[in-house]
Structure formats: structure tokens, C-alpha cells
N, CA, C and O atoms as a DFTB+ gen file, in Angstrom:
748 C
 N C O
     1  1      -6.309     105.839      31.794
     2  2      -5.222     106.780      31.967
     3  2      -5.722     108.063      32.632
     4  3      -5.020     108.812      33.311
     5  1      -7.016     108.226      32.357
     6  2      -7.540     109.738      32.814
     7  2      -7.851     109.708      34.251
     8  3      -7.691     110.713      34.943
     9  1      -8.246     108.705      34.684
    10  2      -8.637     108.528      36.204
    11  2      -7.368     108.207      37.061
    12  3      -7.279     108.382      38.277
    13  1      -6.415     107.714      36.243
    14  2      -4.571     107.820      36.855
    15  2      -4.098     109.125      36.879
    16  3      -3.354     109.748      37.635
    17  1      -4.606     109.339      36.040
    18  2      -4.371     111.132      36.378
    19  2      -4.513     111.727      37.051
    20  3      -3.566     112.305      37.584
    21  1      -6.255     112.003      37.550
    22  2      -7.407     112.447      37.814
    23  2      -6.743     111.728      39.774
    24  3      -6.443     112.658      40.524
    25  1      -6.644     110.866      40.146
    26  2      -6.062     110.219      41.173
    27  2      -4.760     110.741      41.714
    28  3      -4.582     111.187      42.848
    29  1      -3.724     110.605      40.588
    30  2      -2.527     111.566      40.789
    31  2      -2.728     112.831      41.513
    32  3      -2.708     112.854      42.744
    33  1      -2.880     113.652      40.957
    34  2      -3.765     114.849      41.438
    35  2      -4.522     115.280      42.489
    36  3      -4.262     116.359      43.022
    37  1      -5.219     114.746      42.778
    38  2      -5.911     114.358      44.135
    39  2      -5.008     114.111      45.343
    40  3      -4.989     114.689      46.430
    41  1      -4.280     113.125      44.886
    42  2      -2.802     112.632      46.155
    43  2      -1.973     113.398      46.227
    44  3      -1.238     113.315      47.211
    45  1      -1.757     114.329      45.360
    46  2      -0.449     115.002      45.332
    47  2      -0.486     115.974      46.759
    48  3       0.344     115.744      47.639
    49  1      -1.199     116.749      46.878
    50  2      -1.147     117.329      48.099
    51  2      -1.101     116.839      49.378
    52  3      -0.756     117.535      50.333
    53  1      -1.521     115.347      49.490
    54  2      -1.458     114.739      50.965
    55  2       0.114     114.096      51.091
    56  3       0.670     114.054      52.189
    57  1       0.713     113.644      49.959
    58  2       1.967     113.418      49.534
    59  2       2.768     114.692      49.868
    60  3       3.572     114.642      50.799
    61  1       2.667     115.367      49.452
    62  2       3.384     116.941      49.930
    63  2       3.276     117.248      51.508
    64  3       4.300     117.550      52.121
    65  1       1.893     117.162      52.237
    66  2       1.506     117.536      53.696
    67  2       2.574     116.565      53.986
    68  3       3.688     117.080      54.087
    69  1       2.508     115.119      54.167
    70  2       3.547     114.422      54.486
    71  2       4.546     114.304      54.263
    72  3       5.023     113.269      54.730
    73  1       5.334     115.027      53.609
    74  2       6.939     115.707      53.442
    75  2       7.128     116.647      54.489
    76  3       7.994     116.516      55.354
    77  1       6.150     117.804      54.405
    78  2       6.659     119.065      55.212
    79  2       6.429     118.100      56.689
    80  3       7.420     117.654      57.269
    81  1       5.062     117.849      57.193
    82  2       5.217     116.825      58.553
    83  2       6.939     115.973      58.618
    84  3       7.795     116.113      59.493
    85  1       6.959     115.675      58.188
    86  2       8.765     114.632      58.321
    87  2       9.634     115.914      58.358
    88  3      10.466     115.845      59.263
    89  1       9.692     117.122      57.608
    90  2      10.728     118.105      57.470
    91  2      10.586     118.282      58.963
    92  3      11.528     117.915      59.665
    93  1       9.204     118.953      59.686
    94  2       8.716     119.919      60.741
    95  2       9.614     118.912      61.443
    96  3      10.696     119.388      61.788
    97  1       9.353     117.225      61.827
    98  2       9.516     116.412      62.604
    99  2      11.229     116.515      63.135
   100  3      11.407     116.807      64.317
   101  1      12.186     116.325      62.439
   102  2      13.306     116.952      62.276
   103  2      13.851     117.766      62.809
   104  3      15.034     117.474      62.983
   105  1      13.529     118.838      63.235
   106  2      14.071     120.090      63.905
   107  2      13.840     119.886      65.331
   108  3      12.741     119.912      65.884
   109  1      15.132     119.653      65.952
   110  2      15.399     119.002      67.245
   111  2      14.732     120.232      68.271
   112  3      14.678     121.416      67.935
   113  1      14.278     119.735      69.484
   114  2      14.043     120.425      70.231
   115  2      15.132     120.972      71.284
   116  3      15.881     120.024      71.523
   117  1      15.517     122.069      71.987
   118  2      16.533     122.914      72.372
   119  2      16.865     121.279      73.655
   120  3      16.072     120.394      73.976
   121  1      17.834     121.416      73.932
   122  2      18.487     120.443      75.071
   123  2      19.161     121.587      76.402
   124  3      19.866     122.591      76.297
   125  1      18.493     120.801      77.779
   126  2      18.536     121.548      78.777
   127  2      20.275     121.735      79.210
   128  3      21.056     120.794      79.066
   129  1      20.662     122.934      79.688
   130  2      21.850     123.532      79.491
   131  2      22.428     122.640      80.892
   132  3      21.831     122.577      81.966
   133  1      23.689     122.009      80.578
   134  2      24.583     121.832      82.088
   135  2      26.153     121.610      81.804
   136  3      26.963     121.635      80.878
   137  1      26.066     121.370      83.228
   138  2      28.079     121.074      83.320
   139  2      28.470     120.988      82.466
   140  3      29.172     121.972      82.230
   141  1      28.455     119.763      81.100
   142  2      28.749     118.838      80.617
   143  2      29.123     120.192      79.561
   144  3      30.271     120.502      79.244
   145  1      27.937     120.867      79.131
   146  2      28.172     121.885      77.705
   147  2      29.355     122.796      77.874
   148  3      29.595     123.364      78.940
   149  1      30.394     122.969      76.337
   150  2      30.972     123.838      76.522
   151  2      30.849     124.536      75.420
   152  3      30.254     124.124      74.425
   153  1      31.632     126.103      75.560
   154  2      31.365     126.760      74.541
   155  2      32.190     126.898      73.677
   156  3      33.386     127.038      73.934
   157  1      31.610     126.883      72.256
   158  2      32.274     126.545      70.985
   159  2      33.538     127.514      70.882
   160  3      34.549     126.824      70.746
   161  1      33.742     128.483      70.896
   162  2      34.967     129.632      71.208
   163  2      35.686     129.692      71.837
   164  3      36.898     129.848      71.687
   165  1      34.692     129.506      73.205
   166  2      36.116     129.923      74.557
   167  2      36.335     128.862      74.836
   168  3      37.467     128.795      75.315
   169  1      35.819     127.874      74.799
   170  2      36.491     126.109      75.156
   171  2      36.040     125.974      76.574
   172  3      36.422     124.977      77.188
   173  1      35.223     126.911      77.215
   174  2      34.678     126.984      78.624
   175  2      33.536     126.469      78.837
   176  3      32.659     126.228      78.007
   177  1      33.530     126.265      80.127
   178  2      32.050     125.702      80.757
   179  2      30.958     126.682      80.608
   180  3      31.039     127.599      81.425
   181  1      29.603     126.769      79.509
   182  2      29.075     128.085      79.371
   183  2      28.452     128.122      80.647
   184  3      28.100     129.256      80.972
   185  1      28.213     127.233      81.455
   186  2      27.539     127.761      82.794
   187  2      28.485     128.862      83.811
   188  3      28.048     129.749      84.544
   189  1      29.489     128.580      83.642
   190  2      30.592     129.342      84.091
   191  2      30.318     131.222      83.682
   192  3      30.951     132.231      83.994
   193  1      29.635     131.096      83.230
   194  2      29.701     133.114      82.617
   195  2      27.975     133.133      82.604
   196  3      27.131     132.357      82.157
   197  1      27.911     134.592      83.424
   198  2      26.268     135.077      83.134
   199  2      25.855     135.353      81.623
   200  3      26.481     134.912      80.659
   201  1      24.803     136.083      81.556
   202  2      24.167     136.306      80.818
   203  2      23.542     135.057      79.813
   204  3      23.715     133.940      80.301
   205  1      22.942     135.074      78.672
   206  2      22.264     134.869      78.036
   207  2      23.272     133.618      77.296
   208  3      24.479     133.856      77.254
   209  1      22.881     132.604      76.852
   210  2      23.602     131.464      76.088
   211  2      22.857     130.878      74.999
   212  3      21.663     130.719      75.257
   213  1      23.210     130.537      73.927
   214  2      23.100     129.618      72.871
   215  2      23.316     128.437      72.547
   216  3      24.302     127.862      73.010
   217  1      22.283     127.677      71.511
   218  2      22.616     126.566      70.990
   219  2      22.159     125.945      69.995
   220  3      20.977     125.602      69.961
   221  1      23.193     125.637      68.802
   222  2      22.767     125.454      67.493
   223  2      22.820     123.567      66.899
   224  3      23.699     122.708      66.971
   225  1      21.743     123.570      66.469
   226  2      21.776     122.006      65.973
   227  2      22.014     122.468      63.832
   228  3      21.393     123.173      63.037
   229  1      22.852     121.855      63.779
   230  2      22.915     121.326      62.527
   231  2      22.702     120.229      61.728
   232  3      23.089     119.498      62.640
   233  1      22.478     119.563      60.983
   234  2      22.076     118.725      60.114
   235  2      23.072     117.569      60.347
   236  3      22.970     116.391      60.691
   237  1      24.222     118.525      59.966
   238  2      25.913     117.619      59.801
   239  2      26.536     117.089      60.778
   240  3      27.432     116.249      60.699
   241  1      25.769     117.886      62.390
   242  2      26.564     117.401      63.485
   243  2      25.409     116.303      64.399
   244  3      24.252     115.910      64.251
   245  1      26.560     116.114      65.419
   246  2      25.744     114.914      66.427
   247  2      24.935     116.043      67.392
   248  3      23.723     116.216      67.515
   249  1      25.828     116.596      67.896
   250  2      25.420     117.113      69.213
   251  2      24.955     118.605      68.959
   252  3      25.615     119.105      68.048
   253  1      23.871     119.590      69.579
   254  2      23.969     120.892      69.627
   255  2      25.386     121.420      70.096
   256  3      26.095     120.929      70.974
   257  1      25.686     122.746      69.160
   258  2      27.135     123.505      69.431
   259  2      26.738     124.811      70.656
   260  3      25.881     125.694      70.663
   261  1      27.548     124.514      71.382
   262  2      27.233     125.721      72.679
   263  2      27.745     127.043      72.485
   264  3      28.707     127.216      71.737
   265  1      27.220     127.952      73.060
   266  2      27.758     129.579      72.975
   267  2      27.508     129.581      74.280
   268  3      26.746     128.851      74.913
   269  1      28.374     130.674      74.743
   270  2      28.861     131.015      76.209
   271  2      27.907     132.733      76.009
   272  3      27.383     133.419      76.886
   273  1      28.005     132.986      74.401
   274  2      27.278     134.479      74.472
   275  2      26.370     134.161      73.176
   276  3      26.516     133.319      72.289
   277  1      25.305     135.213      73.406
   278  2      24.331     135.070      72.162
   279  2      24.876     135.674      71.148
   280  3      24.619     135.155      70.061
   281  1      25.805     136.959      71.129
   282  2      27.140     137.362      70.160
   283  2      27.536     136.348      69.182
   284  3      27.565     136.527      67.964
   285  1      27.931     134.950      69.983
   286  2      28.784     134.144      69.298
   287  2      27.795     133.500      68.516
   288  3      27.832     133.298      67.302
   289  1      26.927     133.204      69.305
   290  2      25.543     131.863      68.678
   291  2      25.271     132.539      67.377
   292  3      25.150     131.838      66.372
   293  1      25.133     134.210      67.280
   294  2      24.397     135.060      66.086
   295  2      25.799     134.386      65.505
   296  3      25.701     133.277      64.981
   297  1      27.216     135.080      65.588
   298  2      28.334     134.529      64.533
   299  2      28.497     133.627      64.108
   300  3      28.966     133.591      62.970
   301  1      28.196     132.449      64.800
   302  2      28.077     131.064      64.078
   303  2      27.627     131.293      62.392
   304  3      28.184     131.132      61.306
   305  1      26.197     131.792      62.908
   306  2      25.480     131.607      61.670
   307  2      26.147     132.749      60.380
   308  3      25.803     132.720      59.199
   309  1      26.773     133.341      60.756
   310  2      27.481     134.351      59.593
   311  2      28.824     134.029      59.452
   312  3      29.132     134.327      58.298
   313  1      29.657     133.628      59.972
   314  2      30.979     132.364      59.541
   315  2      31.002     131.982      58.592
   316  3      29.999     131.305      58.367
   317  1      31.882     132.056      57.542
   318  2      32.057     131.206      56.118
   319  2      32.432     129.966      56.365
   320  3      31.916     129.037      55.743
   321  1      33.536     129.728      57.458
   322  2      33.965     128.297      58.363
   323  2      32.849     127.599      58.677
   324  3      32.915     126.375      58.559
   325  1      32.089     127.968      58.958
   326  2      31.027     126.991      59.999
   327  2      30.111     126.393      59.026
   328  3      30.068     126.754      57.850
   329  1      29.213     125.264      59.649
   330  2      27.990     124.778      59.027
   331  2      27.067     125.373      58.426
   332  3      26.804     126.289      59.206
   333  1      26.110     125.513      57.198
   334  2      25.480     126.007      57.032
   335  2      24.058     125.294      56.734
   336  3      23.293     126.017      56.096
   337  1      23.561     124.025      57.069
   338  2      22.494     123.183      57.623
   339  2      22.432     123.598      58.770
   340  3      23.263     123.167      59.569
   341  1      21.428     124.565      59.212
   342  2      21.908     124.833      60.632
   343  2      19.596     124.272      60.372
   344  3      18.720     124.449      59.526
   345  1      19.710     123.741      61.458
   346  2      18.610     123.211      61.488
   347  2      17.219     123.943      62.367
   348  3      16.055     123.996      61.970
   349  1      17.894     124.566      63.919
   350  2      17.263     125.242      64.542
   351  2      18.709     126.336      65.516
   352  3      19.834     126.173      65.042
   353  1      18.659     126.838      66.140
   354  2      19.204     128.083      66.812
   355  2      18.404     128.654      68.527
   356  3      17.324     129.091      68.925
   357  1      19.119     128.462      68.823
   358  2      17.960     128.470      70.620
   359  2      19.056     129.419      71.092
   360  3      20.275     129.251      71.063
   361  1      18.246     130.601      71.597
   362  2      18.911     131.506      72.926
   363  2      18.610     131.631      73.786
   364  3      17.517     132.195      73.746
   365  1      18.937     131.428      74.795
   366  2      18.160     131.940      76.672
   367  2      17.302     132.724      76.194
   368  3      17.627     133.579      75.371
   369  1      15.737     132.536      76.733
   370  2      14.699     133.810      76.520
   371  2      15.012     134.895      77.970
   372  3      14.593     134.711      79.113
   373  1      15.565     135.623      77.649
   374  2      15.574     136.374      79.295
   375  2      14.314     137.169      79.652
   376  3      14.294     137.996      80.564
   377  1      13.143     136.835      78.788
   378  2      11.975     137.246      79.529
   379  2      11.426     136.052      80.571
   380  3      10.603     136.280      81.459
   381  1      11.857     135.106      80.382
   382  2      11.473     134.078      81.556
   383  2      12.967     133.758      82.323
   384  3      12.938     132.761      83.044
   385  1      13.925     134.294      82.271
   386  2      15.630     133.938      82.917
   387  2      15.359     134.468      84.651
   388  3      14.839     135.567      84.847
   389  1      15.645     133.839      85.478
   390  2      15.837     134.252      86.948
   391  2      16.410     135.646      87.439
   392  3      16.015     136.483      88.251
   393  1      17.777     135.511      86.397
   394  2      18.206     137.000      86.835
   395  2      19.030     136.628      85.496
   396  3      18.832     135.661      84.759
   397  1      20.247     137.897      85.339
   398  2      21.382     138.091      84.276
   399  2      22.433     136.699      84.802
   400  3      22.887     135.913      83.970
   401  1      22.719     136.565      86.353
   402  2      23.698     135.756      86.785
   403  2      23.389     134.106      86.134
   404  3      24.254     133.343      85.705
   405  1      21.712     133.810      86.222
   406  2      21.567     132.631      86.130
   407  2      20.181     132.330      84.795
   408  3      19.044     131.931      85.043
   409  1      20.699     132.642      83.544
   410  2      19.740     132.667      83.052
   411  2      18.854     131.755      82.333
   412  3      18.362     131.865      81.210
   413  1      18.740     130.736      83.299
   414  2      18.286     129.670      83.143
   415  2      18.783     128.532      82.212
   416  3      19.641     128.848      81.387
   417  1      18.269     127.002      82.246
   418  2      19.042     126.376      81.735
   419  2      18.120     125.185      80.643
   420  3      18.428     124.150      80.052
   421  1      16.732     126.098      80.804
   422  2      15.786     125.009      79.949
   423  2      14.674     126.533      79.034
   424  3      13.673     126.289      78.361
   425  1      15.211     127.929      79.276
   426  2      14.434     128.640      78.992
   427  2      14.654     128.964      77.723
   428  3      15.388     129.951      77.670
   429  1      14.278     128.487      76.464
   430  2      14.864     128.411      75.154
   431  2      13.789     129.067      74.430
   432  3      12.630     128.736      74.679
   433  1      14.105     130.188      73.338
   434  2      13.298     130.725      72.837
   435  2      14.340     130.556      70.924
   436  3      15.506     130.889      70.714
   437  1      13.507     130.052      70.085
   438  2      13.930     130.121      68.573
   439  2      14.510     131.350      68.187
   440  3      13.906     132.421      68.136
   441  1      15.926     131.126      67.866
   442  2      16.707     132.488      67.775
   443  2      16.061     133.526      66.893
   444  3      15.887     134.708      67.190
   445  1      15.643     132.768      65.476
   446  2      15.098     133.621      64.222
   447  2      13.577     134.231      64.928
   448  3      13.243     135.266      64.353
   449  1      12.718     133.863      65.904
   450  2      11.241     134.302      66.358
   451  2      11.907     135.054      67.476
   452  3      11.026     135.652      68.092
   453  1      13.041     135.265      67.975
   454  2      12.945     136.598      69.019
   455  2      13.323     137.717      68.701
   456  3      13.693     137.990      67.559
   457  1      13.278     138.742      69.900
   458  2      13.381     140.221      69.250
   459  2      15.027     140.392      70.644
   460  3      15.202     139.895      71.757
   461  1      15.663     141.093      69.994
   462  2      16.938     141.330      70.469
   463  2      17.416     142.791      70.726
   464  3      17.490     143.696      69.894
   465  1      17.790     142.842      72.324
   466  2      18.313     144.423      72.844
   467  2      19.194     144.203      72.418
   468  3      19.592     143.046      72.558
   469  1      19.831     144.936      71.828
   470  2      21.430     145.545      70.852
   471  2      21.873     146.791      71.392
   472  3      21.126     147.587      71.962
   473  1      23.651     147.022      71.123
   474  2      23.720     147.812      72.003
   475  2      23.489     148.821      73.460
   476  3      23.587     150.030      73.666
   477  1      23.198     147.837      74.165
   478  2      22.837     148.574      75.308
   479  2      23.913     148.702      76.307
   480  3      24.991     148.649      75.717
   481  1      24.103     148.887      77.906
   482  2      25.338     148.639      78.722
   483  2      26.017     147.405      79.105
   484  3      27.196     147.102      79.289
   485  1      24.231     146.417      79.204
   486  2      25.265     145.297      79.250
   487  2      25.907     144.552      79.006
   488  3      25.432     144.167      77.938
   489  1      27.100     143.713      79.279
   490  2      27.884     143.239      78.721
   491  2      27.967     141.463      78.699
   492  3      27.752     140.746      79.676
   493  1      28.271     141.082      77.561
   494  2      28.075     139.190      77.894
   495  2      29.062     138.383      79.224
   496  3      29.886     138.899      79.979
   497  1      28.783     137.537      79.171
   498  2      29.670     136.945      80.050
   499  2      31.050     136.702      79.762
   500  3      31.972     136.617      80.573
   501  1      31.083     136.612      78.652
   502  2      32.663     136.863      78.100
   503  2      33.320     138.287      77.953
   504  3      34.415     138.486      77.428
   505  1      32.586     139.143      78.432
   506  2      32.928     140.439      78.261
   507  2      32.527     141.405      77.448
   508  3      32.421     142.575      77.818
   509  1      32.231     140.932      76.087
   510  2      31.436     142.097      74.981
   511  2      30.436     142.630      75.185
   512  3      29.833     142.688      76.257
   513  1      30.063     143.210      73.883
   514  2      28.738     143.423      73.467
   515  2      27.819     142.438      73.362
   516  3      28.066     141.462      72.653
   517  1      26.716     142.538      73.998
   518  2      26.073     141.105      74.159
   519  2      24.246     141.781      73.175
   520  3      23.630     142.845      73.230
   521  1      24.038     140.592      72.478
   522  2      22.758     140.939      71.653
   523  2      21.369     140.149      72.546
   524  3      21.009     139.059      72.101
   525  1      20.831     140.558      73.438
   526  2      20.038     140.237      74.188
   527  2      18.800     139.560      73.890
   528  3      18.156     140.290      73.136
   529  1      18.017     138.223      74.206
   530  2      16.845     137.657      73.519
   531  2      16.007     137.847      74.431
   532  3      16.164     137.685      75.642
   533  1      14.694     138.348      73.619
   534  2      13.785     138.232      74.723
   535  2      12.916     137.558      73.319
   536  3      13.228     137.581      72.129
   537  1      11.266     136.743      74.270
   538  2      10.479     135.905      73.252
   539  2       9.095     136.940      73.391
   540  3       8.092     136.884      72.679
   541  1       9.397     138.060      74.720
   542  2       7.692     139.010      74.891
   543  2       8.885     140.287      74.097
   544  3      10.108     140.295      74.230
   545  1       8.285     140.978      73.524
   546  2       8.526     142.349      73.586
   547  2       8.337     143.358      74.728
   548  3       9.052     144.337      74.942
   549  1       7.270     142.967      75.422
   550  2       7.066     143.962      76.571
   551  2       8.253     143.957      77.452
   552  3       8.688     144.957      78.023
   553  1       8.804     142.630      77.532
   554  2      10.468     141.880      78.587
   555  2      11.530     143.059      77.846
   556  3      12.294     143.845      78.406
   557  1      11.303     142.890      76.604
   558  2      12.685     143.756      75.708
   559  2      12.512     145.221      76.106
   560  3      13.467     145.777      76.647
   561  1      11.185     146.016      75.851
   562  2      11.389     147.097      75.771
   563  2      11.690     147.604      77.589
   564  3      12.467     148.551      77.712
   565  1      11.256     147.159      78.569
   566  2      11.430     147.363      79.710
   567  2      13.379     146.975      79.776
   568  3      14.193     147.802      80.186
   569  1      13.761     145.543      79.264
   570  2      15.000     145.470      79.622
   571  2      15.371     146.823      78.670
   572  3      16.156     147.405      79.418
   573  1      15.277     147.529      77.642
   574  2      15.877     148.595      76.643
   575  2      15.743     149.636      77.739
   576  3      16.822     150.167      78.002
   577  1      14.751     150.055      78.421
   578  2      14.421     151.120      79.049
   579  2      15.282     151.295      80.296
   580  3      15.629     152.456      80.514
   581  1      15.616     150.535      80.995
   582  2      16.802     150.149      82.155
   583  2      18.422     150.334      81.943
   584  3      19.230     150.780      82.759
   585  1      18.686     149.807      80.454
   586  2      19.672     149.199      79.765
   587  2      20.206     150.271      78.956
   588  3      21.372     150.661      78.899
   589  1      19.385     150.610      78.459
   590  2      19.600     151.388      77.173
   591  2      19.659     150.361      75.810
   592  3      19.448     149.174      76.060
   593  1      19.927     150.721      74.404
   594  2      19.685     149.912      73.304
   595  2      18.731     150.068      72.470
   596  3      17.992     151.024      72.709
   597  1      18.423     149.250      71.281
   598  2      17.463     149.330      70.662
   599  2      16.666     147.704      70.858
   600  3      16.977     146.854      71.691
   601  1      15.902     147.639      70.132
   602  2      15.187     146.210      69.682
   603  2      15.190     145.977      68.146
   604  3      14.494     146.526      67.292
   605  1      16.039     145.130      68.026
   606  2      15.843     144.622      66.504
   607  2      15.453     142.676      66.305
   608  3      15.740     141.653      66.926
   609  1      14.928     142.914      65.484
   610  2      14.572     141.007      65.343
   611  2      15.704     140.621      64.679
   612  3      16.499     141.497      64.336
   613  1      16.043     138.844      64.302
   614  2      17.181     138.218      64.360
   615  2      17.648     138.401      63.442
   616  3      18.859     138.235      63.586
   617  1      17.247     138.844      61.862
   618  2      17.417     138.950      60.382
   619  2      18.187     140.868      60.976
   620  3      19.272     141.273      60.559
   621  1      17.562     141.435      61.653
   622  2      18.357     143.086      61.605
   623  2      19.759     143.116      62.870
   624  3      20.078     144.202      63.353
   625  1      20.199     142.338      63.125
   626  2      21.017     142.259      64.113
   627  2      22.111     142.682      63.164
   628  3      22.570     141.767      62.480
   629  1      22.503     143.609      63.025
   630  2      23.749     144.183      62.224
   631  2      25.011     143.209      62.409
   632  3      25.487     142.837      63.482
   633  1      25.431     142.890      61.151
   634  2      26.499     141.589      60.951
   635  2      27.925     142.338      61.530
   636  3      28.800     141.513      61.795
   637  1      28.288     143.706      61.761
   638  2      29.486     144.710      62.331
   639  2      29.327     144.256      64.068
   640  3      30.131     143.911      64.935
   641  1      28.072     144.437      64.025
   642  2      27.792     144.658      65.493
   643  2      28.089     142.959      66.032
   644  3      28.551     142.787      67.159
   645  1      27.879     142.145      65.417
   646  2      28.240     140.305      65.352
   647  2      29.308     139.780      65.661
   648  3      29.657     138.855      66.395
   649  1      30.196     141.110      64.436
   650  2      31.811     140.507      64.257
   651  2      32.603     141.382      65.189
   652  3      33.745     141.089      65.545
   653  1      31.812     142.726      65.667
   654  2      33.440     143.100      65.841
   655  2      33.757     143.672      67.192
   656  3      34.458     144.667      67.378
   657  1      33.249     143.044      67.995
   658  2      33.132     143.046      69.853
   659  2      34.683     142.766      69.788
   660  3      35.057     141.961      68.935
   661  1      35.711     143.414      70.691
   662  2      36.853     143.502      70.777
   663  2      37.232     142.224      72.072
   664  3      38.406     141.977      72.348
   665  1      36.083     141.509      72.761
   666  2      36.230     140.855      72.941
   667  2      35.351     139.453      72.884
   668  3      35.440     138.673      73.832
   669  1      34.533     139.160      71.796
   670  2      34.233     138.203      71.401
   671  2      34.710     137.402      70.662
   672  3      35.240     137.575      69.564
   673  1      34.456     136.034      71.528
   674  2      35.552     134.927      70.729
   675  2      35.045     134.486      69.272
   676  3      36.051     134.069      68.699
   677  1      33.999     134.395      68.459
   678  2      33.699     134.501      67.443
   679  2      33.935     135.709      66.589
   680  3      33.651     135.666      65.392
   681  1      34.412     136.725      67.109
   682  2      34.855     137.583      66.148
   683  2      36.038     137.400      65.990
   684  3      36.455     137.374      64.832
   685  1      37.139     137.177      67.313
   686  2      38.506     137.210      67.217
   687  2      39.010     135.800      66.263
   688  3      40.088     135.505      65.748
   689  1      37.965     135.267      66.303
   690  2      38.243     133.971      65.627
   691  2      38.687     134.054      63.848
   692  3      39.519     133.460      63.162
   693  1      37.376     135.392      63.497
   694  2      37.378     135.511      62.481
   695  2      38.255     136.449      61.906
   696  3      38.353     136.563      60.685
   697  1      38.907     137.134      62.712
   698  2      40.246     137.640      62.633
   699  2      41.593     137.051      62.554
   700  3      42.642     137.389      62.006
   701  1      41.173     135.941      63.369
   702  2      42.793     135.049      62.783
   703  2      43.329     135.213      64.681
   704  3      44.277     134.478      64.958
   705  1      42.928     135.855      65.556
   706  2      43.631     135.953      66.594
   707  2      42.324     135.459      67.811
   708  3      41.186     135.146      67.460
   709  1      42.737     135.479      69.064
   710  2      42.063     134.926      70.380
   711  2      41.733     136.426      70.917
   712  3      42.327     137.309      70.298
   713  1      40.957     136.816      71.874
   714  2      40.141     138.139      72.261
   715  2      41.833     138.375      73.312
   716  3      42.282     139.514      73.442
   717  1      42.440     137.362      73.839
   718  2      43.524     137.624      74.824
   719  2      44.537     138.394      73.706
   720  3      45.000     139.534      73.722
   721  1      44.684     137.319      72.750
   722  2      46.157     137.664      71.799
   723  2      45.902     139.641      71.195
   724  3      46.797     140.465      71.381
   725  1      44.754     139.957      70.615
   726  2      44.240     140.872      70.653
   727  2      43.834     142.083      71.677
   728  3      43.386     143.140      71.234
   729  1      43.936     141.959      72.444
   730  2      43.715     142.574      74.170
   731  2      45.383     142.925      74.897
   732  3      45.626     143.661      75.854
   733  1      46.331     142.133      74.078
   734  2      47.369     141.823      74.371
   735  2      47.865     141.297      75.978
   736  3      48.926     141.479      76.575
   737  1      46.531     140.530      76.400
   738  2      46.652     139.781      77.960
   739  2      47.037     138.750      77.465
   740  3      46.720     138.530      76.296
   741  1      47.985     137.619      78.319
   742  2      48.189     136.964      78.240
   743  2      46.849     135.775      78.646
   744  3      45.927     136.005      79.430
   745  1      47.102     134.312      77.756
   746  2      45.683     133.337      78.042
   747  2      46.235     133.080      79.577
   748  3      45.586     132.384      80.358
């Protein structure tokens, strides 16, 4: 019995390494952005709008969910509606993006490991306040210095600043109305 023990014990940790390996294994890698993706809010082609885009894999779903803005991709994850197996989170890194117009379509940086310009001038492709990813800091503070804004990482992205872009479709969502119905433009 003592050497069943004594054995137990011994295994237990390589038994454990090989859990977290299968967990790590799991977490899908980001999928390259095209035509085909649309965005979870505006029901649009996210290639269709500049700036910066998202994409979230969950546990529960088949496919990664698209964002047209990194605004929305952050709201996902603070939604009482939405999934909360969210497995991984990918935003355009715009320290490697071509320009604002085209910001690439394979340049994916882990939403929770980047650092984010907040409040600055520019605006998402849908029109708001857009929360900017970069994966260098040196990319952020130069885009802050141009831009204006601060740098905060993905946990300080103020949940006000998330919800309440007067025209983001994840906020208007969570209002009960569309950024048009609210704007009072017609869709």
C-alpha cells in the first residue's frame, strides 16, 4: 500500500502537466480576417470599415465572433447576454497594421497581453470611440503622442468608456436601441 502511495505521488504532477498541455492545446489560434467575416453588431462586412478589428472564440460556439471595432470586441466580453467561455480574444495589433485604412488581416495580437490607446481623436470605423491595440508599447506611446490618449492594458479599459460610445453598436445594443435609432438617422 505504501509504495501505491509513494507512486501516486510521484505521478501526480506529470498527470497534472498533462491536463494544463490539453487545456493550453485548446485555445484556438486567431483566423485570418476576409470577405466572408461579419460583424457581430453591425451585421457588416468588417473589412468594409478601417481601423482596428476583433475576434472572439468561445467554448460554446463553432466559429470565431467578428467585431468591426475593438470597442465592440472589449463589449462582448462585459455583456450579461453574451458567452462567457470565451476561450481566447484577438485584436488587430496596429503596431504591425499597414496603415489605419487597412489594418491588416492576419496581424493578431491576444486581447488580454496588449496595451490599449483610449481616448484619443481617433475614431473606429463605425464611428466611435475606438480603444486602440498595440502588442510593442513603443507603437502605443508614439500612436498616444500623434493621437492624443492614454495607454491602459485590457483589465483597465474603463467598462463607461466600453458601453457608452454614442455610436457603438455594442453599446446601443445594450441599451435596447441601434446607434441609427439613437442618432435619430434613419438605417
Amino acid at each position: 500500500m505504501r509504495r501505491w502511495t509513494i507512486a501516486c505521488v510521484l505521478l501526480l504532477p506529470l498527470a497534472l502537466a498533462g491536463c494544463n498541455e490539453k487545456q493550453a492545446a485548446k485555445i484556438p489560434s486567431p483566423h485570418r480576417m476576409t470577405a466572408e467575416d461579419i460583424g457581430h453588431y453591425c451585421g457588416m462586412n468588417v473589412l468594409e470599415h478601417p481601423g482596428p478589428k476583433g475576434q472572439i472564440f468561445a467554448a460554446s460556439l463553432m466559429e470565431p465572433v467578428w467585431f468591426s471595432s475593438v470597442r465592440d470586441t472589449l463589449a462582448f466580453t462585459i455583456l450579461p447576454d453574451e458567452p462567457k467561455d470565451i476561450l481566447a480574444i484577438y485584436v488587430s495589433d496596429m503596431a504591425k497594421a499597414p496603415s489605419w485604412d487597412k489594418p491588416g488581416s492576419d496581424n493578431w495580437v491576444e486581447a488580454r497581453k496588449a496595451l490599449f490607446v483610449i481616448e484619443s481623436r481617433v475614431k473606429s470605423g463605425m464611428g466611435g470611440d475606438e480603444a486602440v491595440p498595440f502588442s510593442d508599447r513603443g507603437a502605443a506611446e508614439k500612436f498616444a503622442g500623434e493621437n492624443g490618449g492614454r495607454i491602459v492594458g485590457f483589465g483597465d479599459v474603463p467598462r463607461d468608456y466600453v458601453l457608452t460610445s454614442a455610436n457603438s453598436g455594442a453599446a446601443s445594443e445594450a441599451t435596447g436601441g441601434t446607434s441609427n435609432e439613437r442618432s435619430g438617422r434613419s438605417p
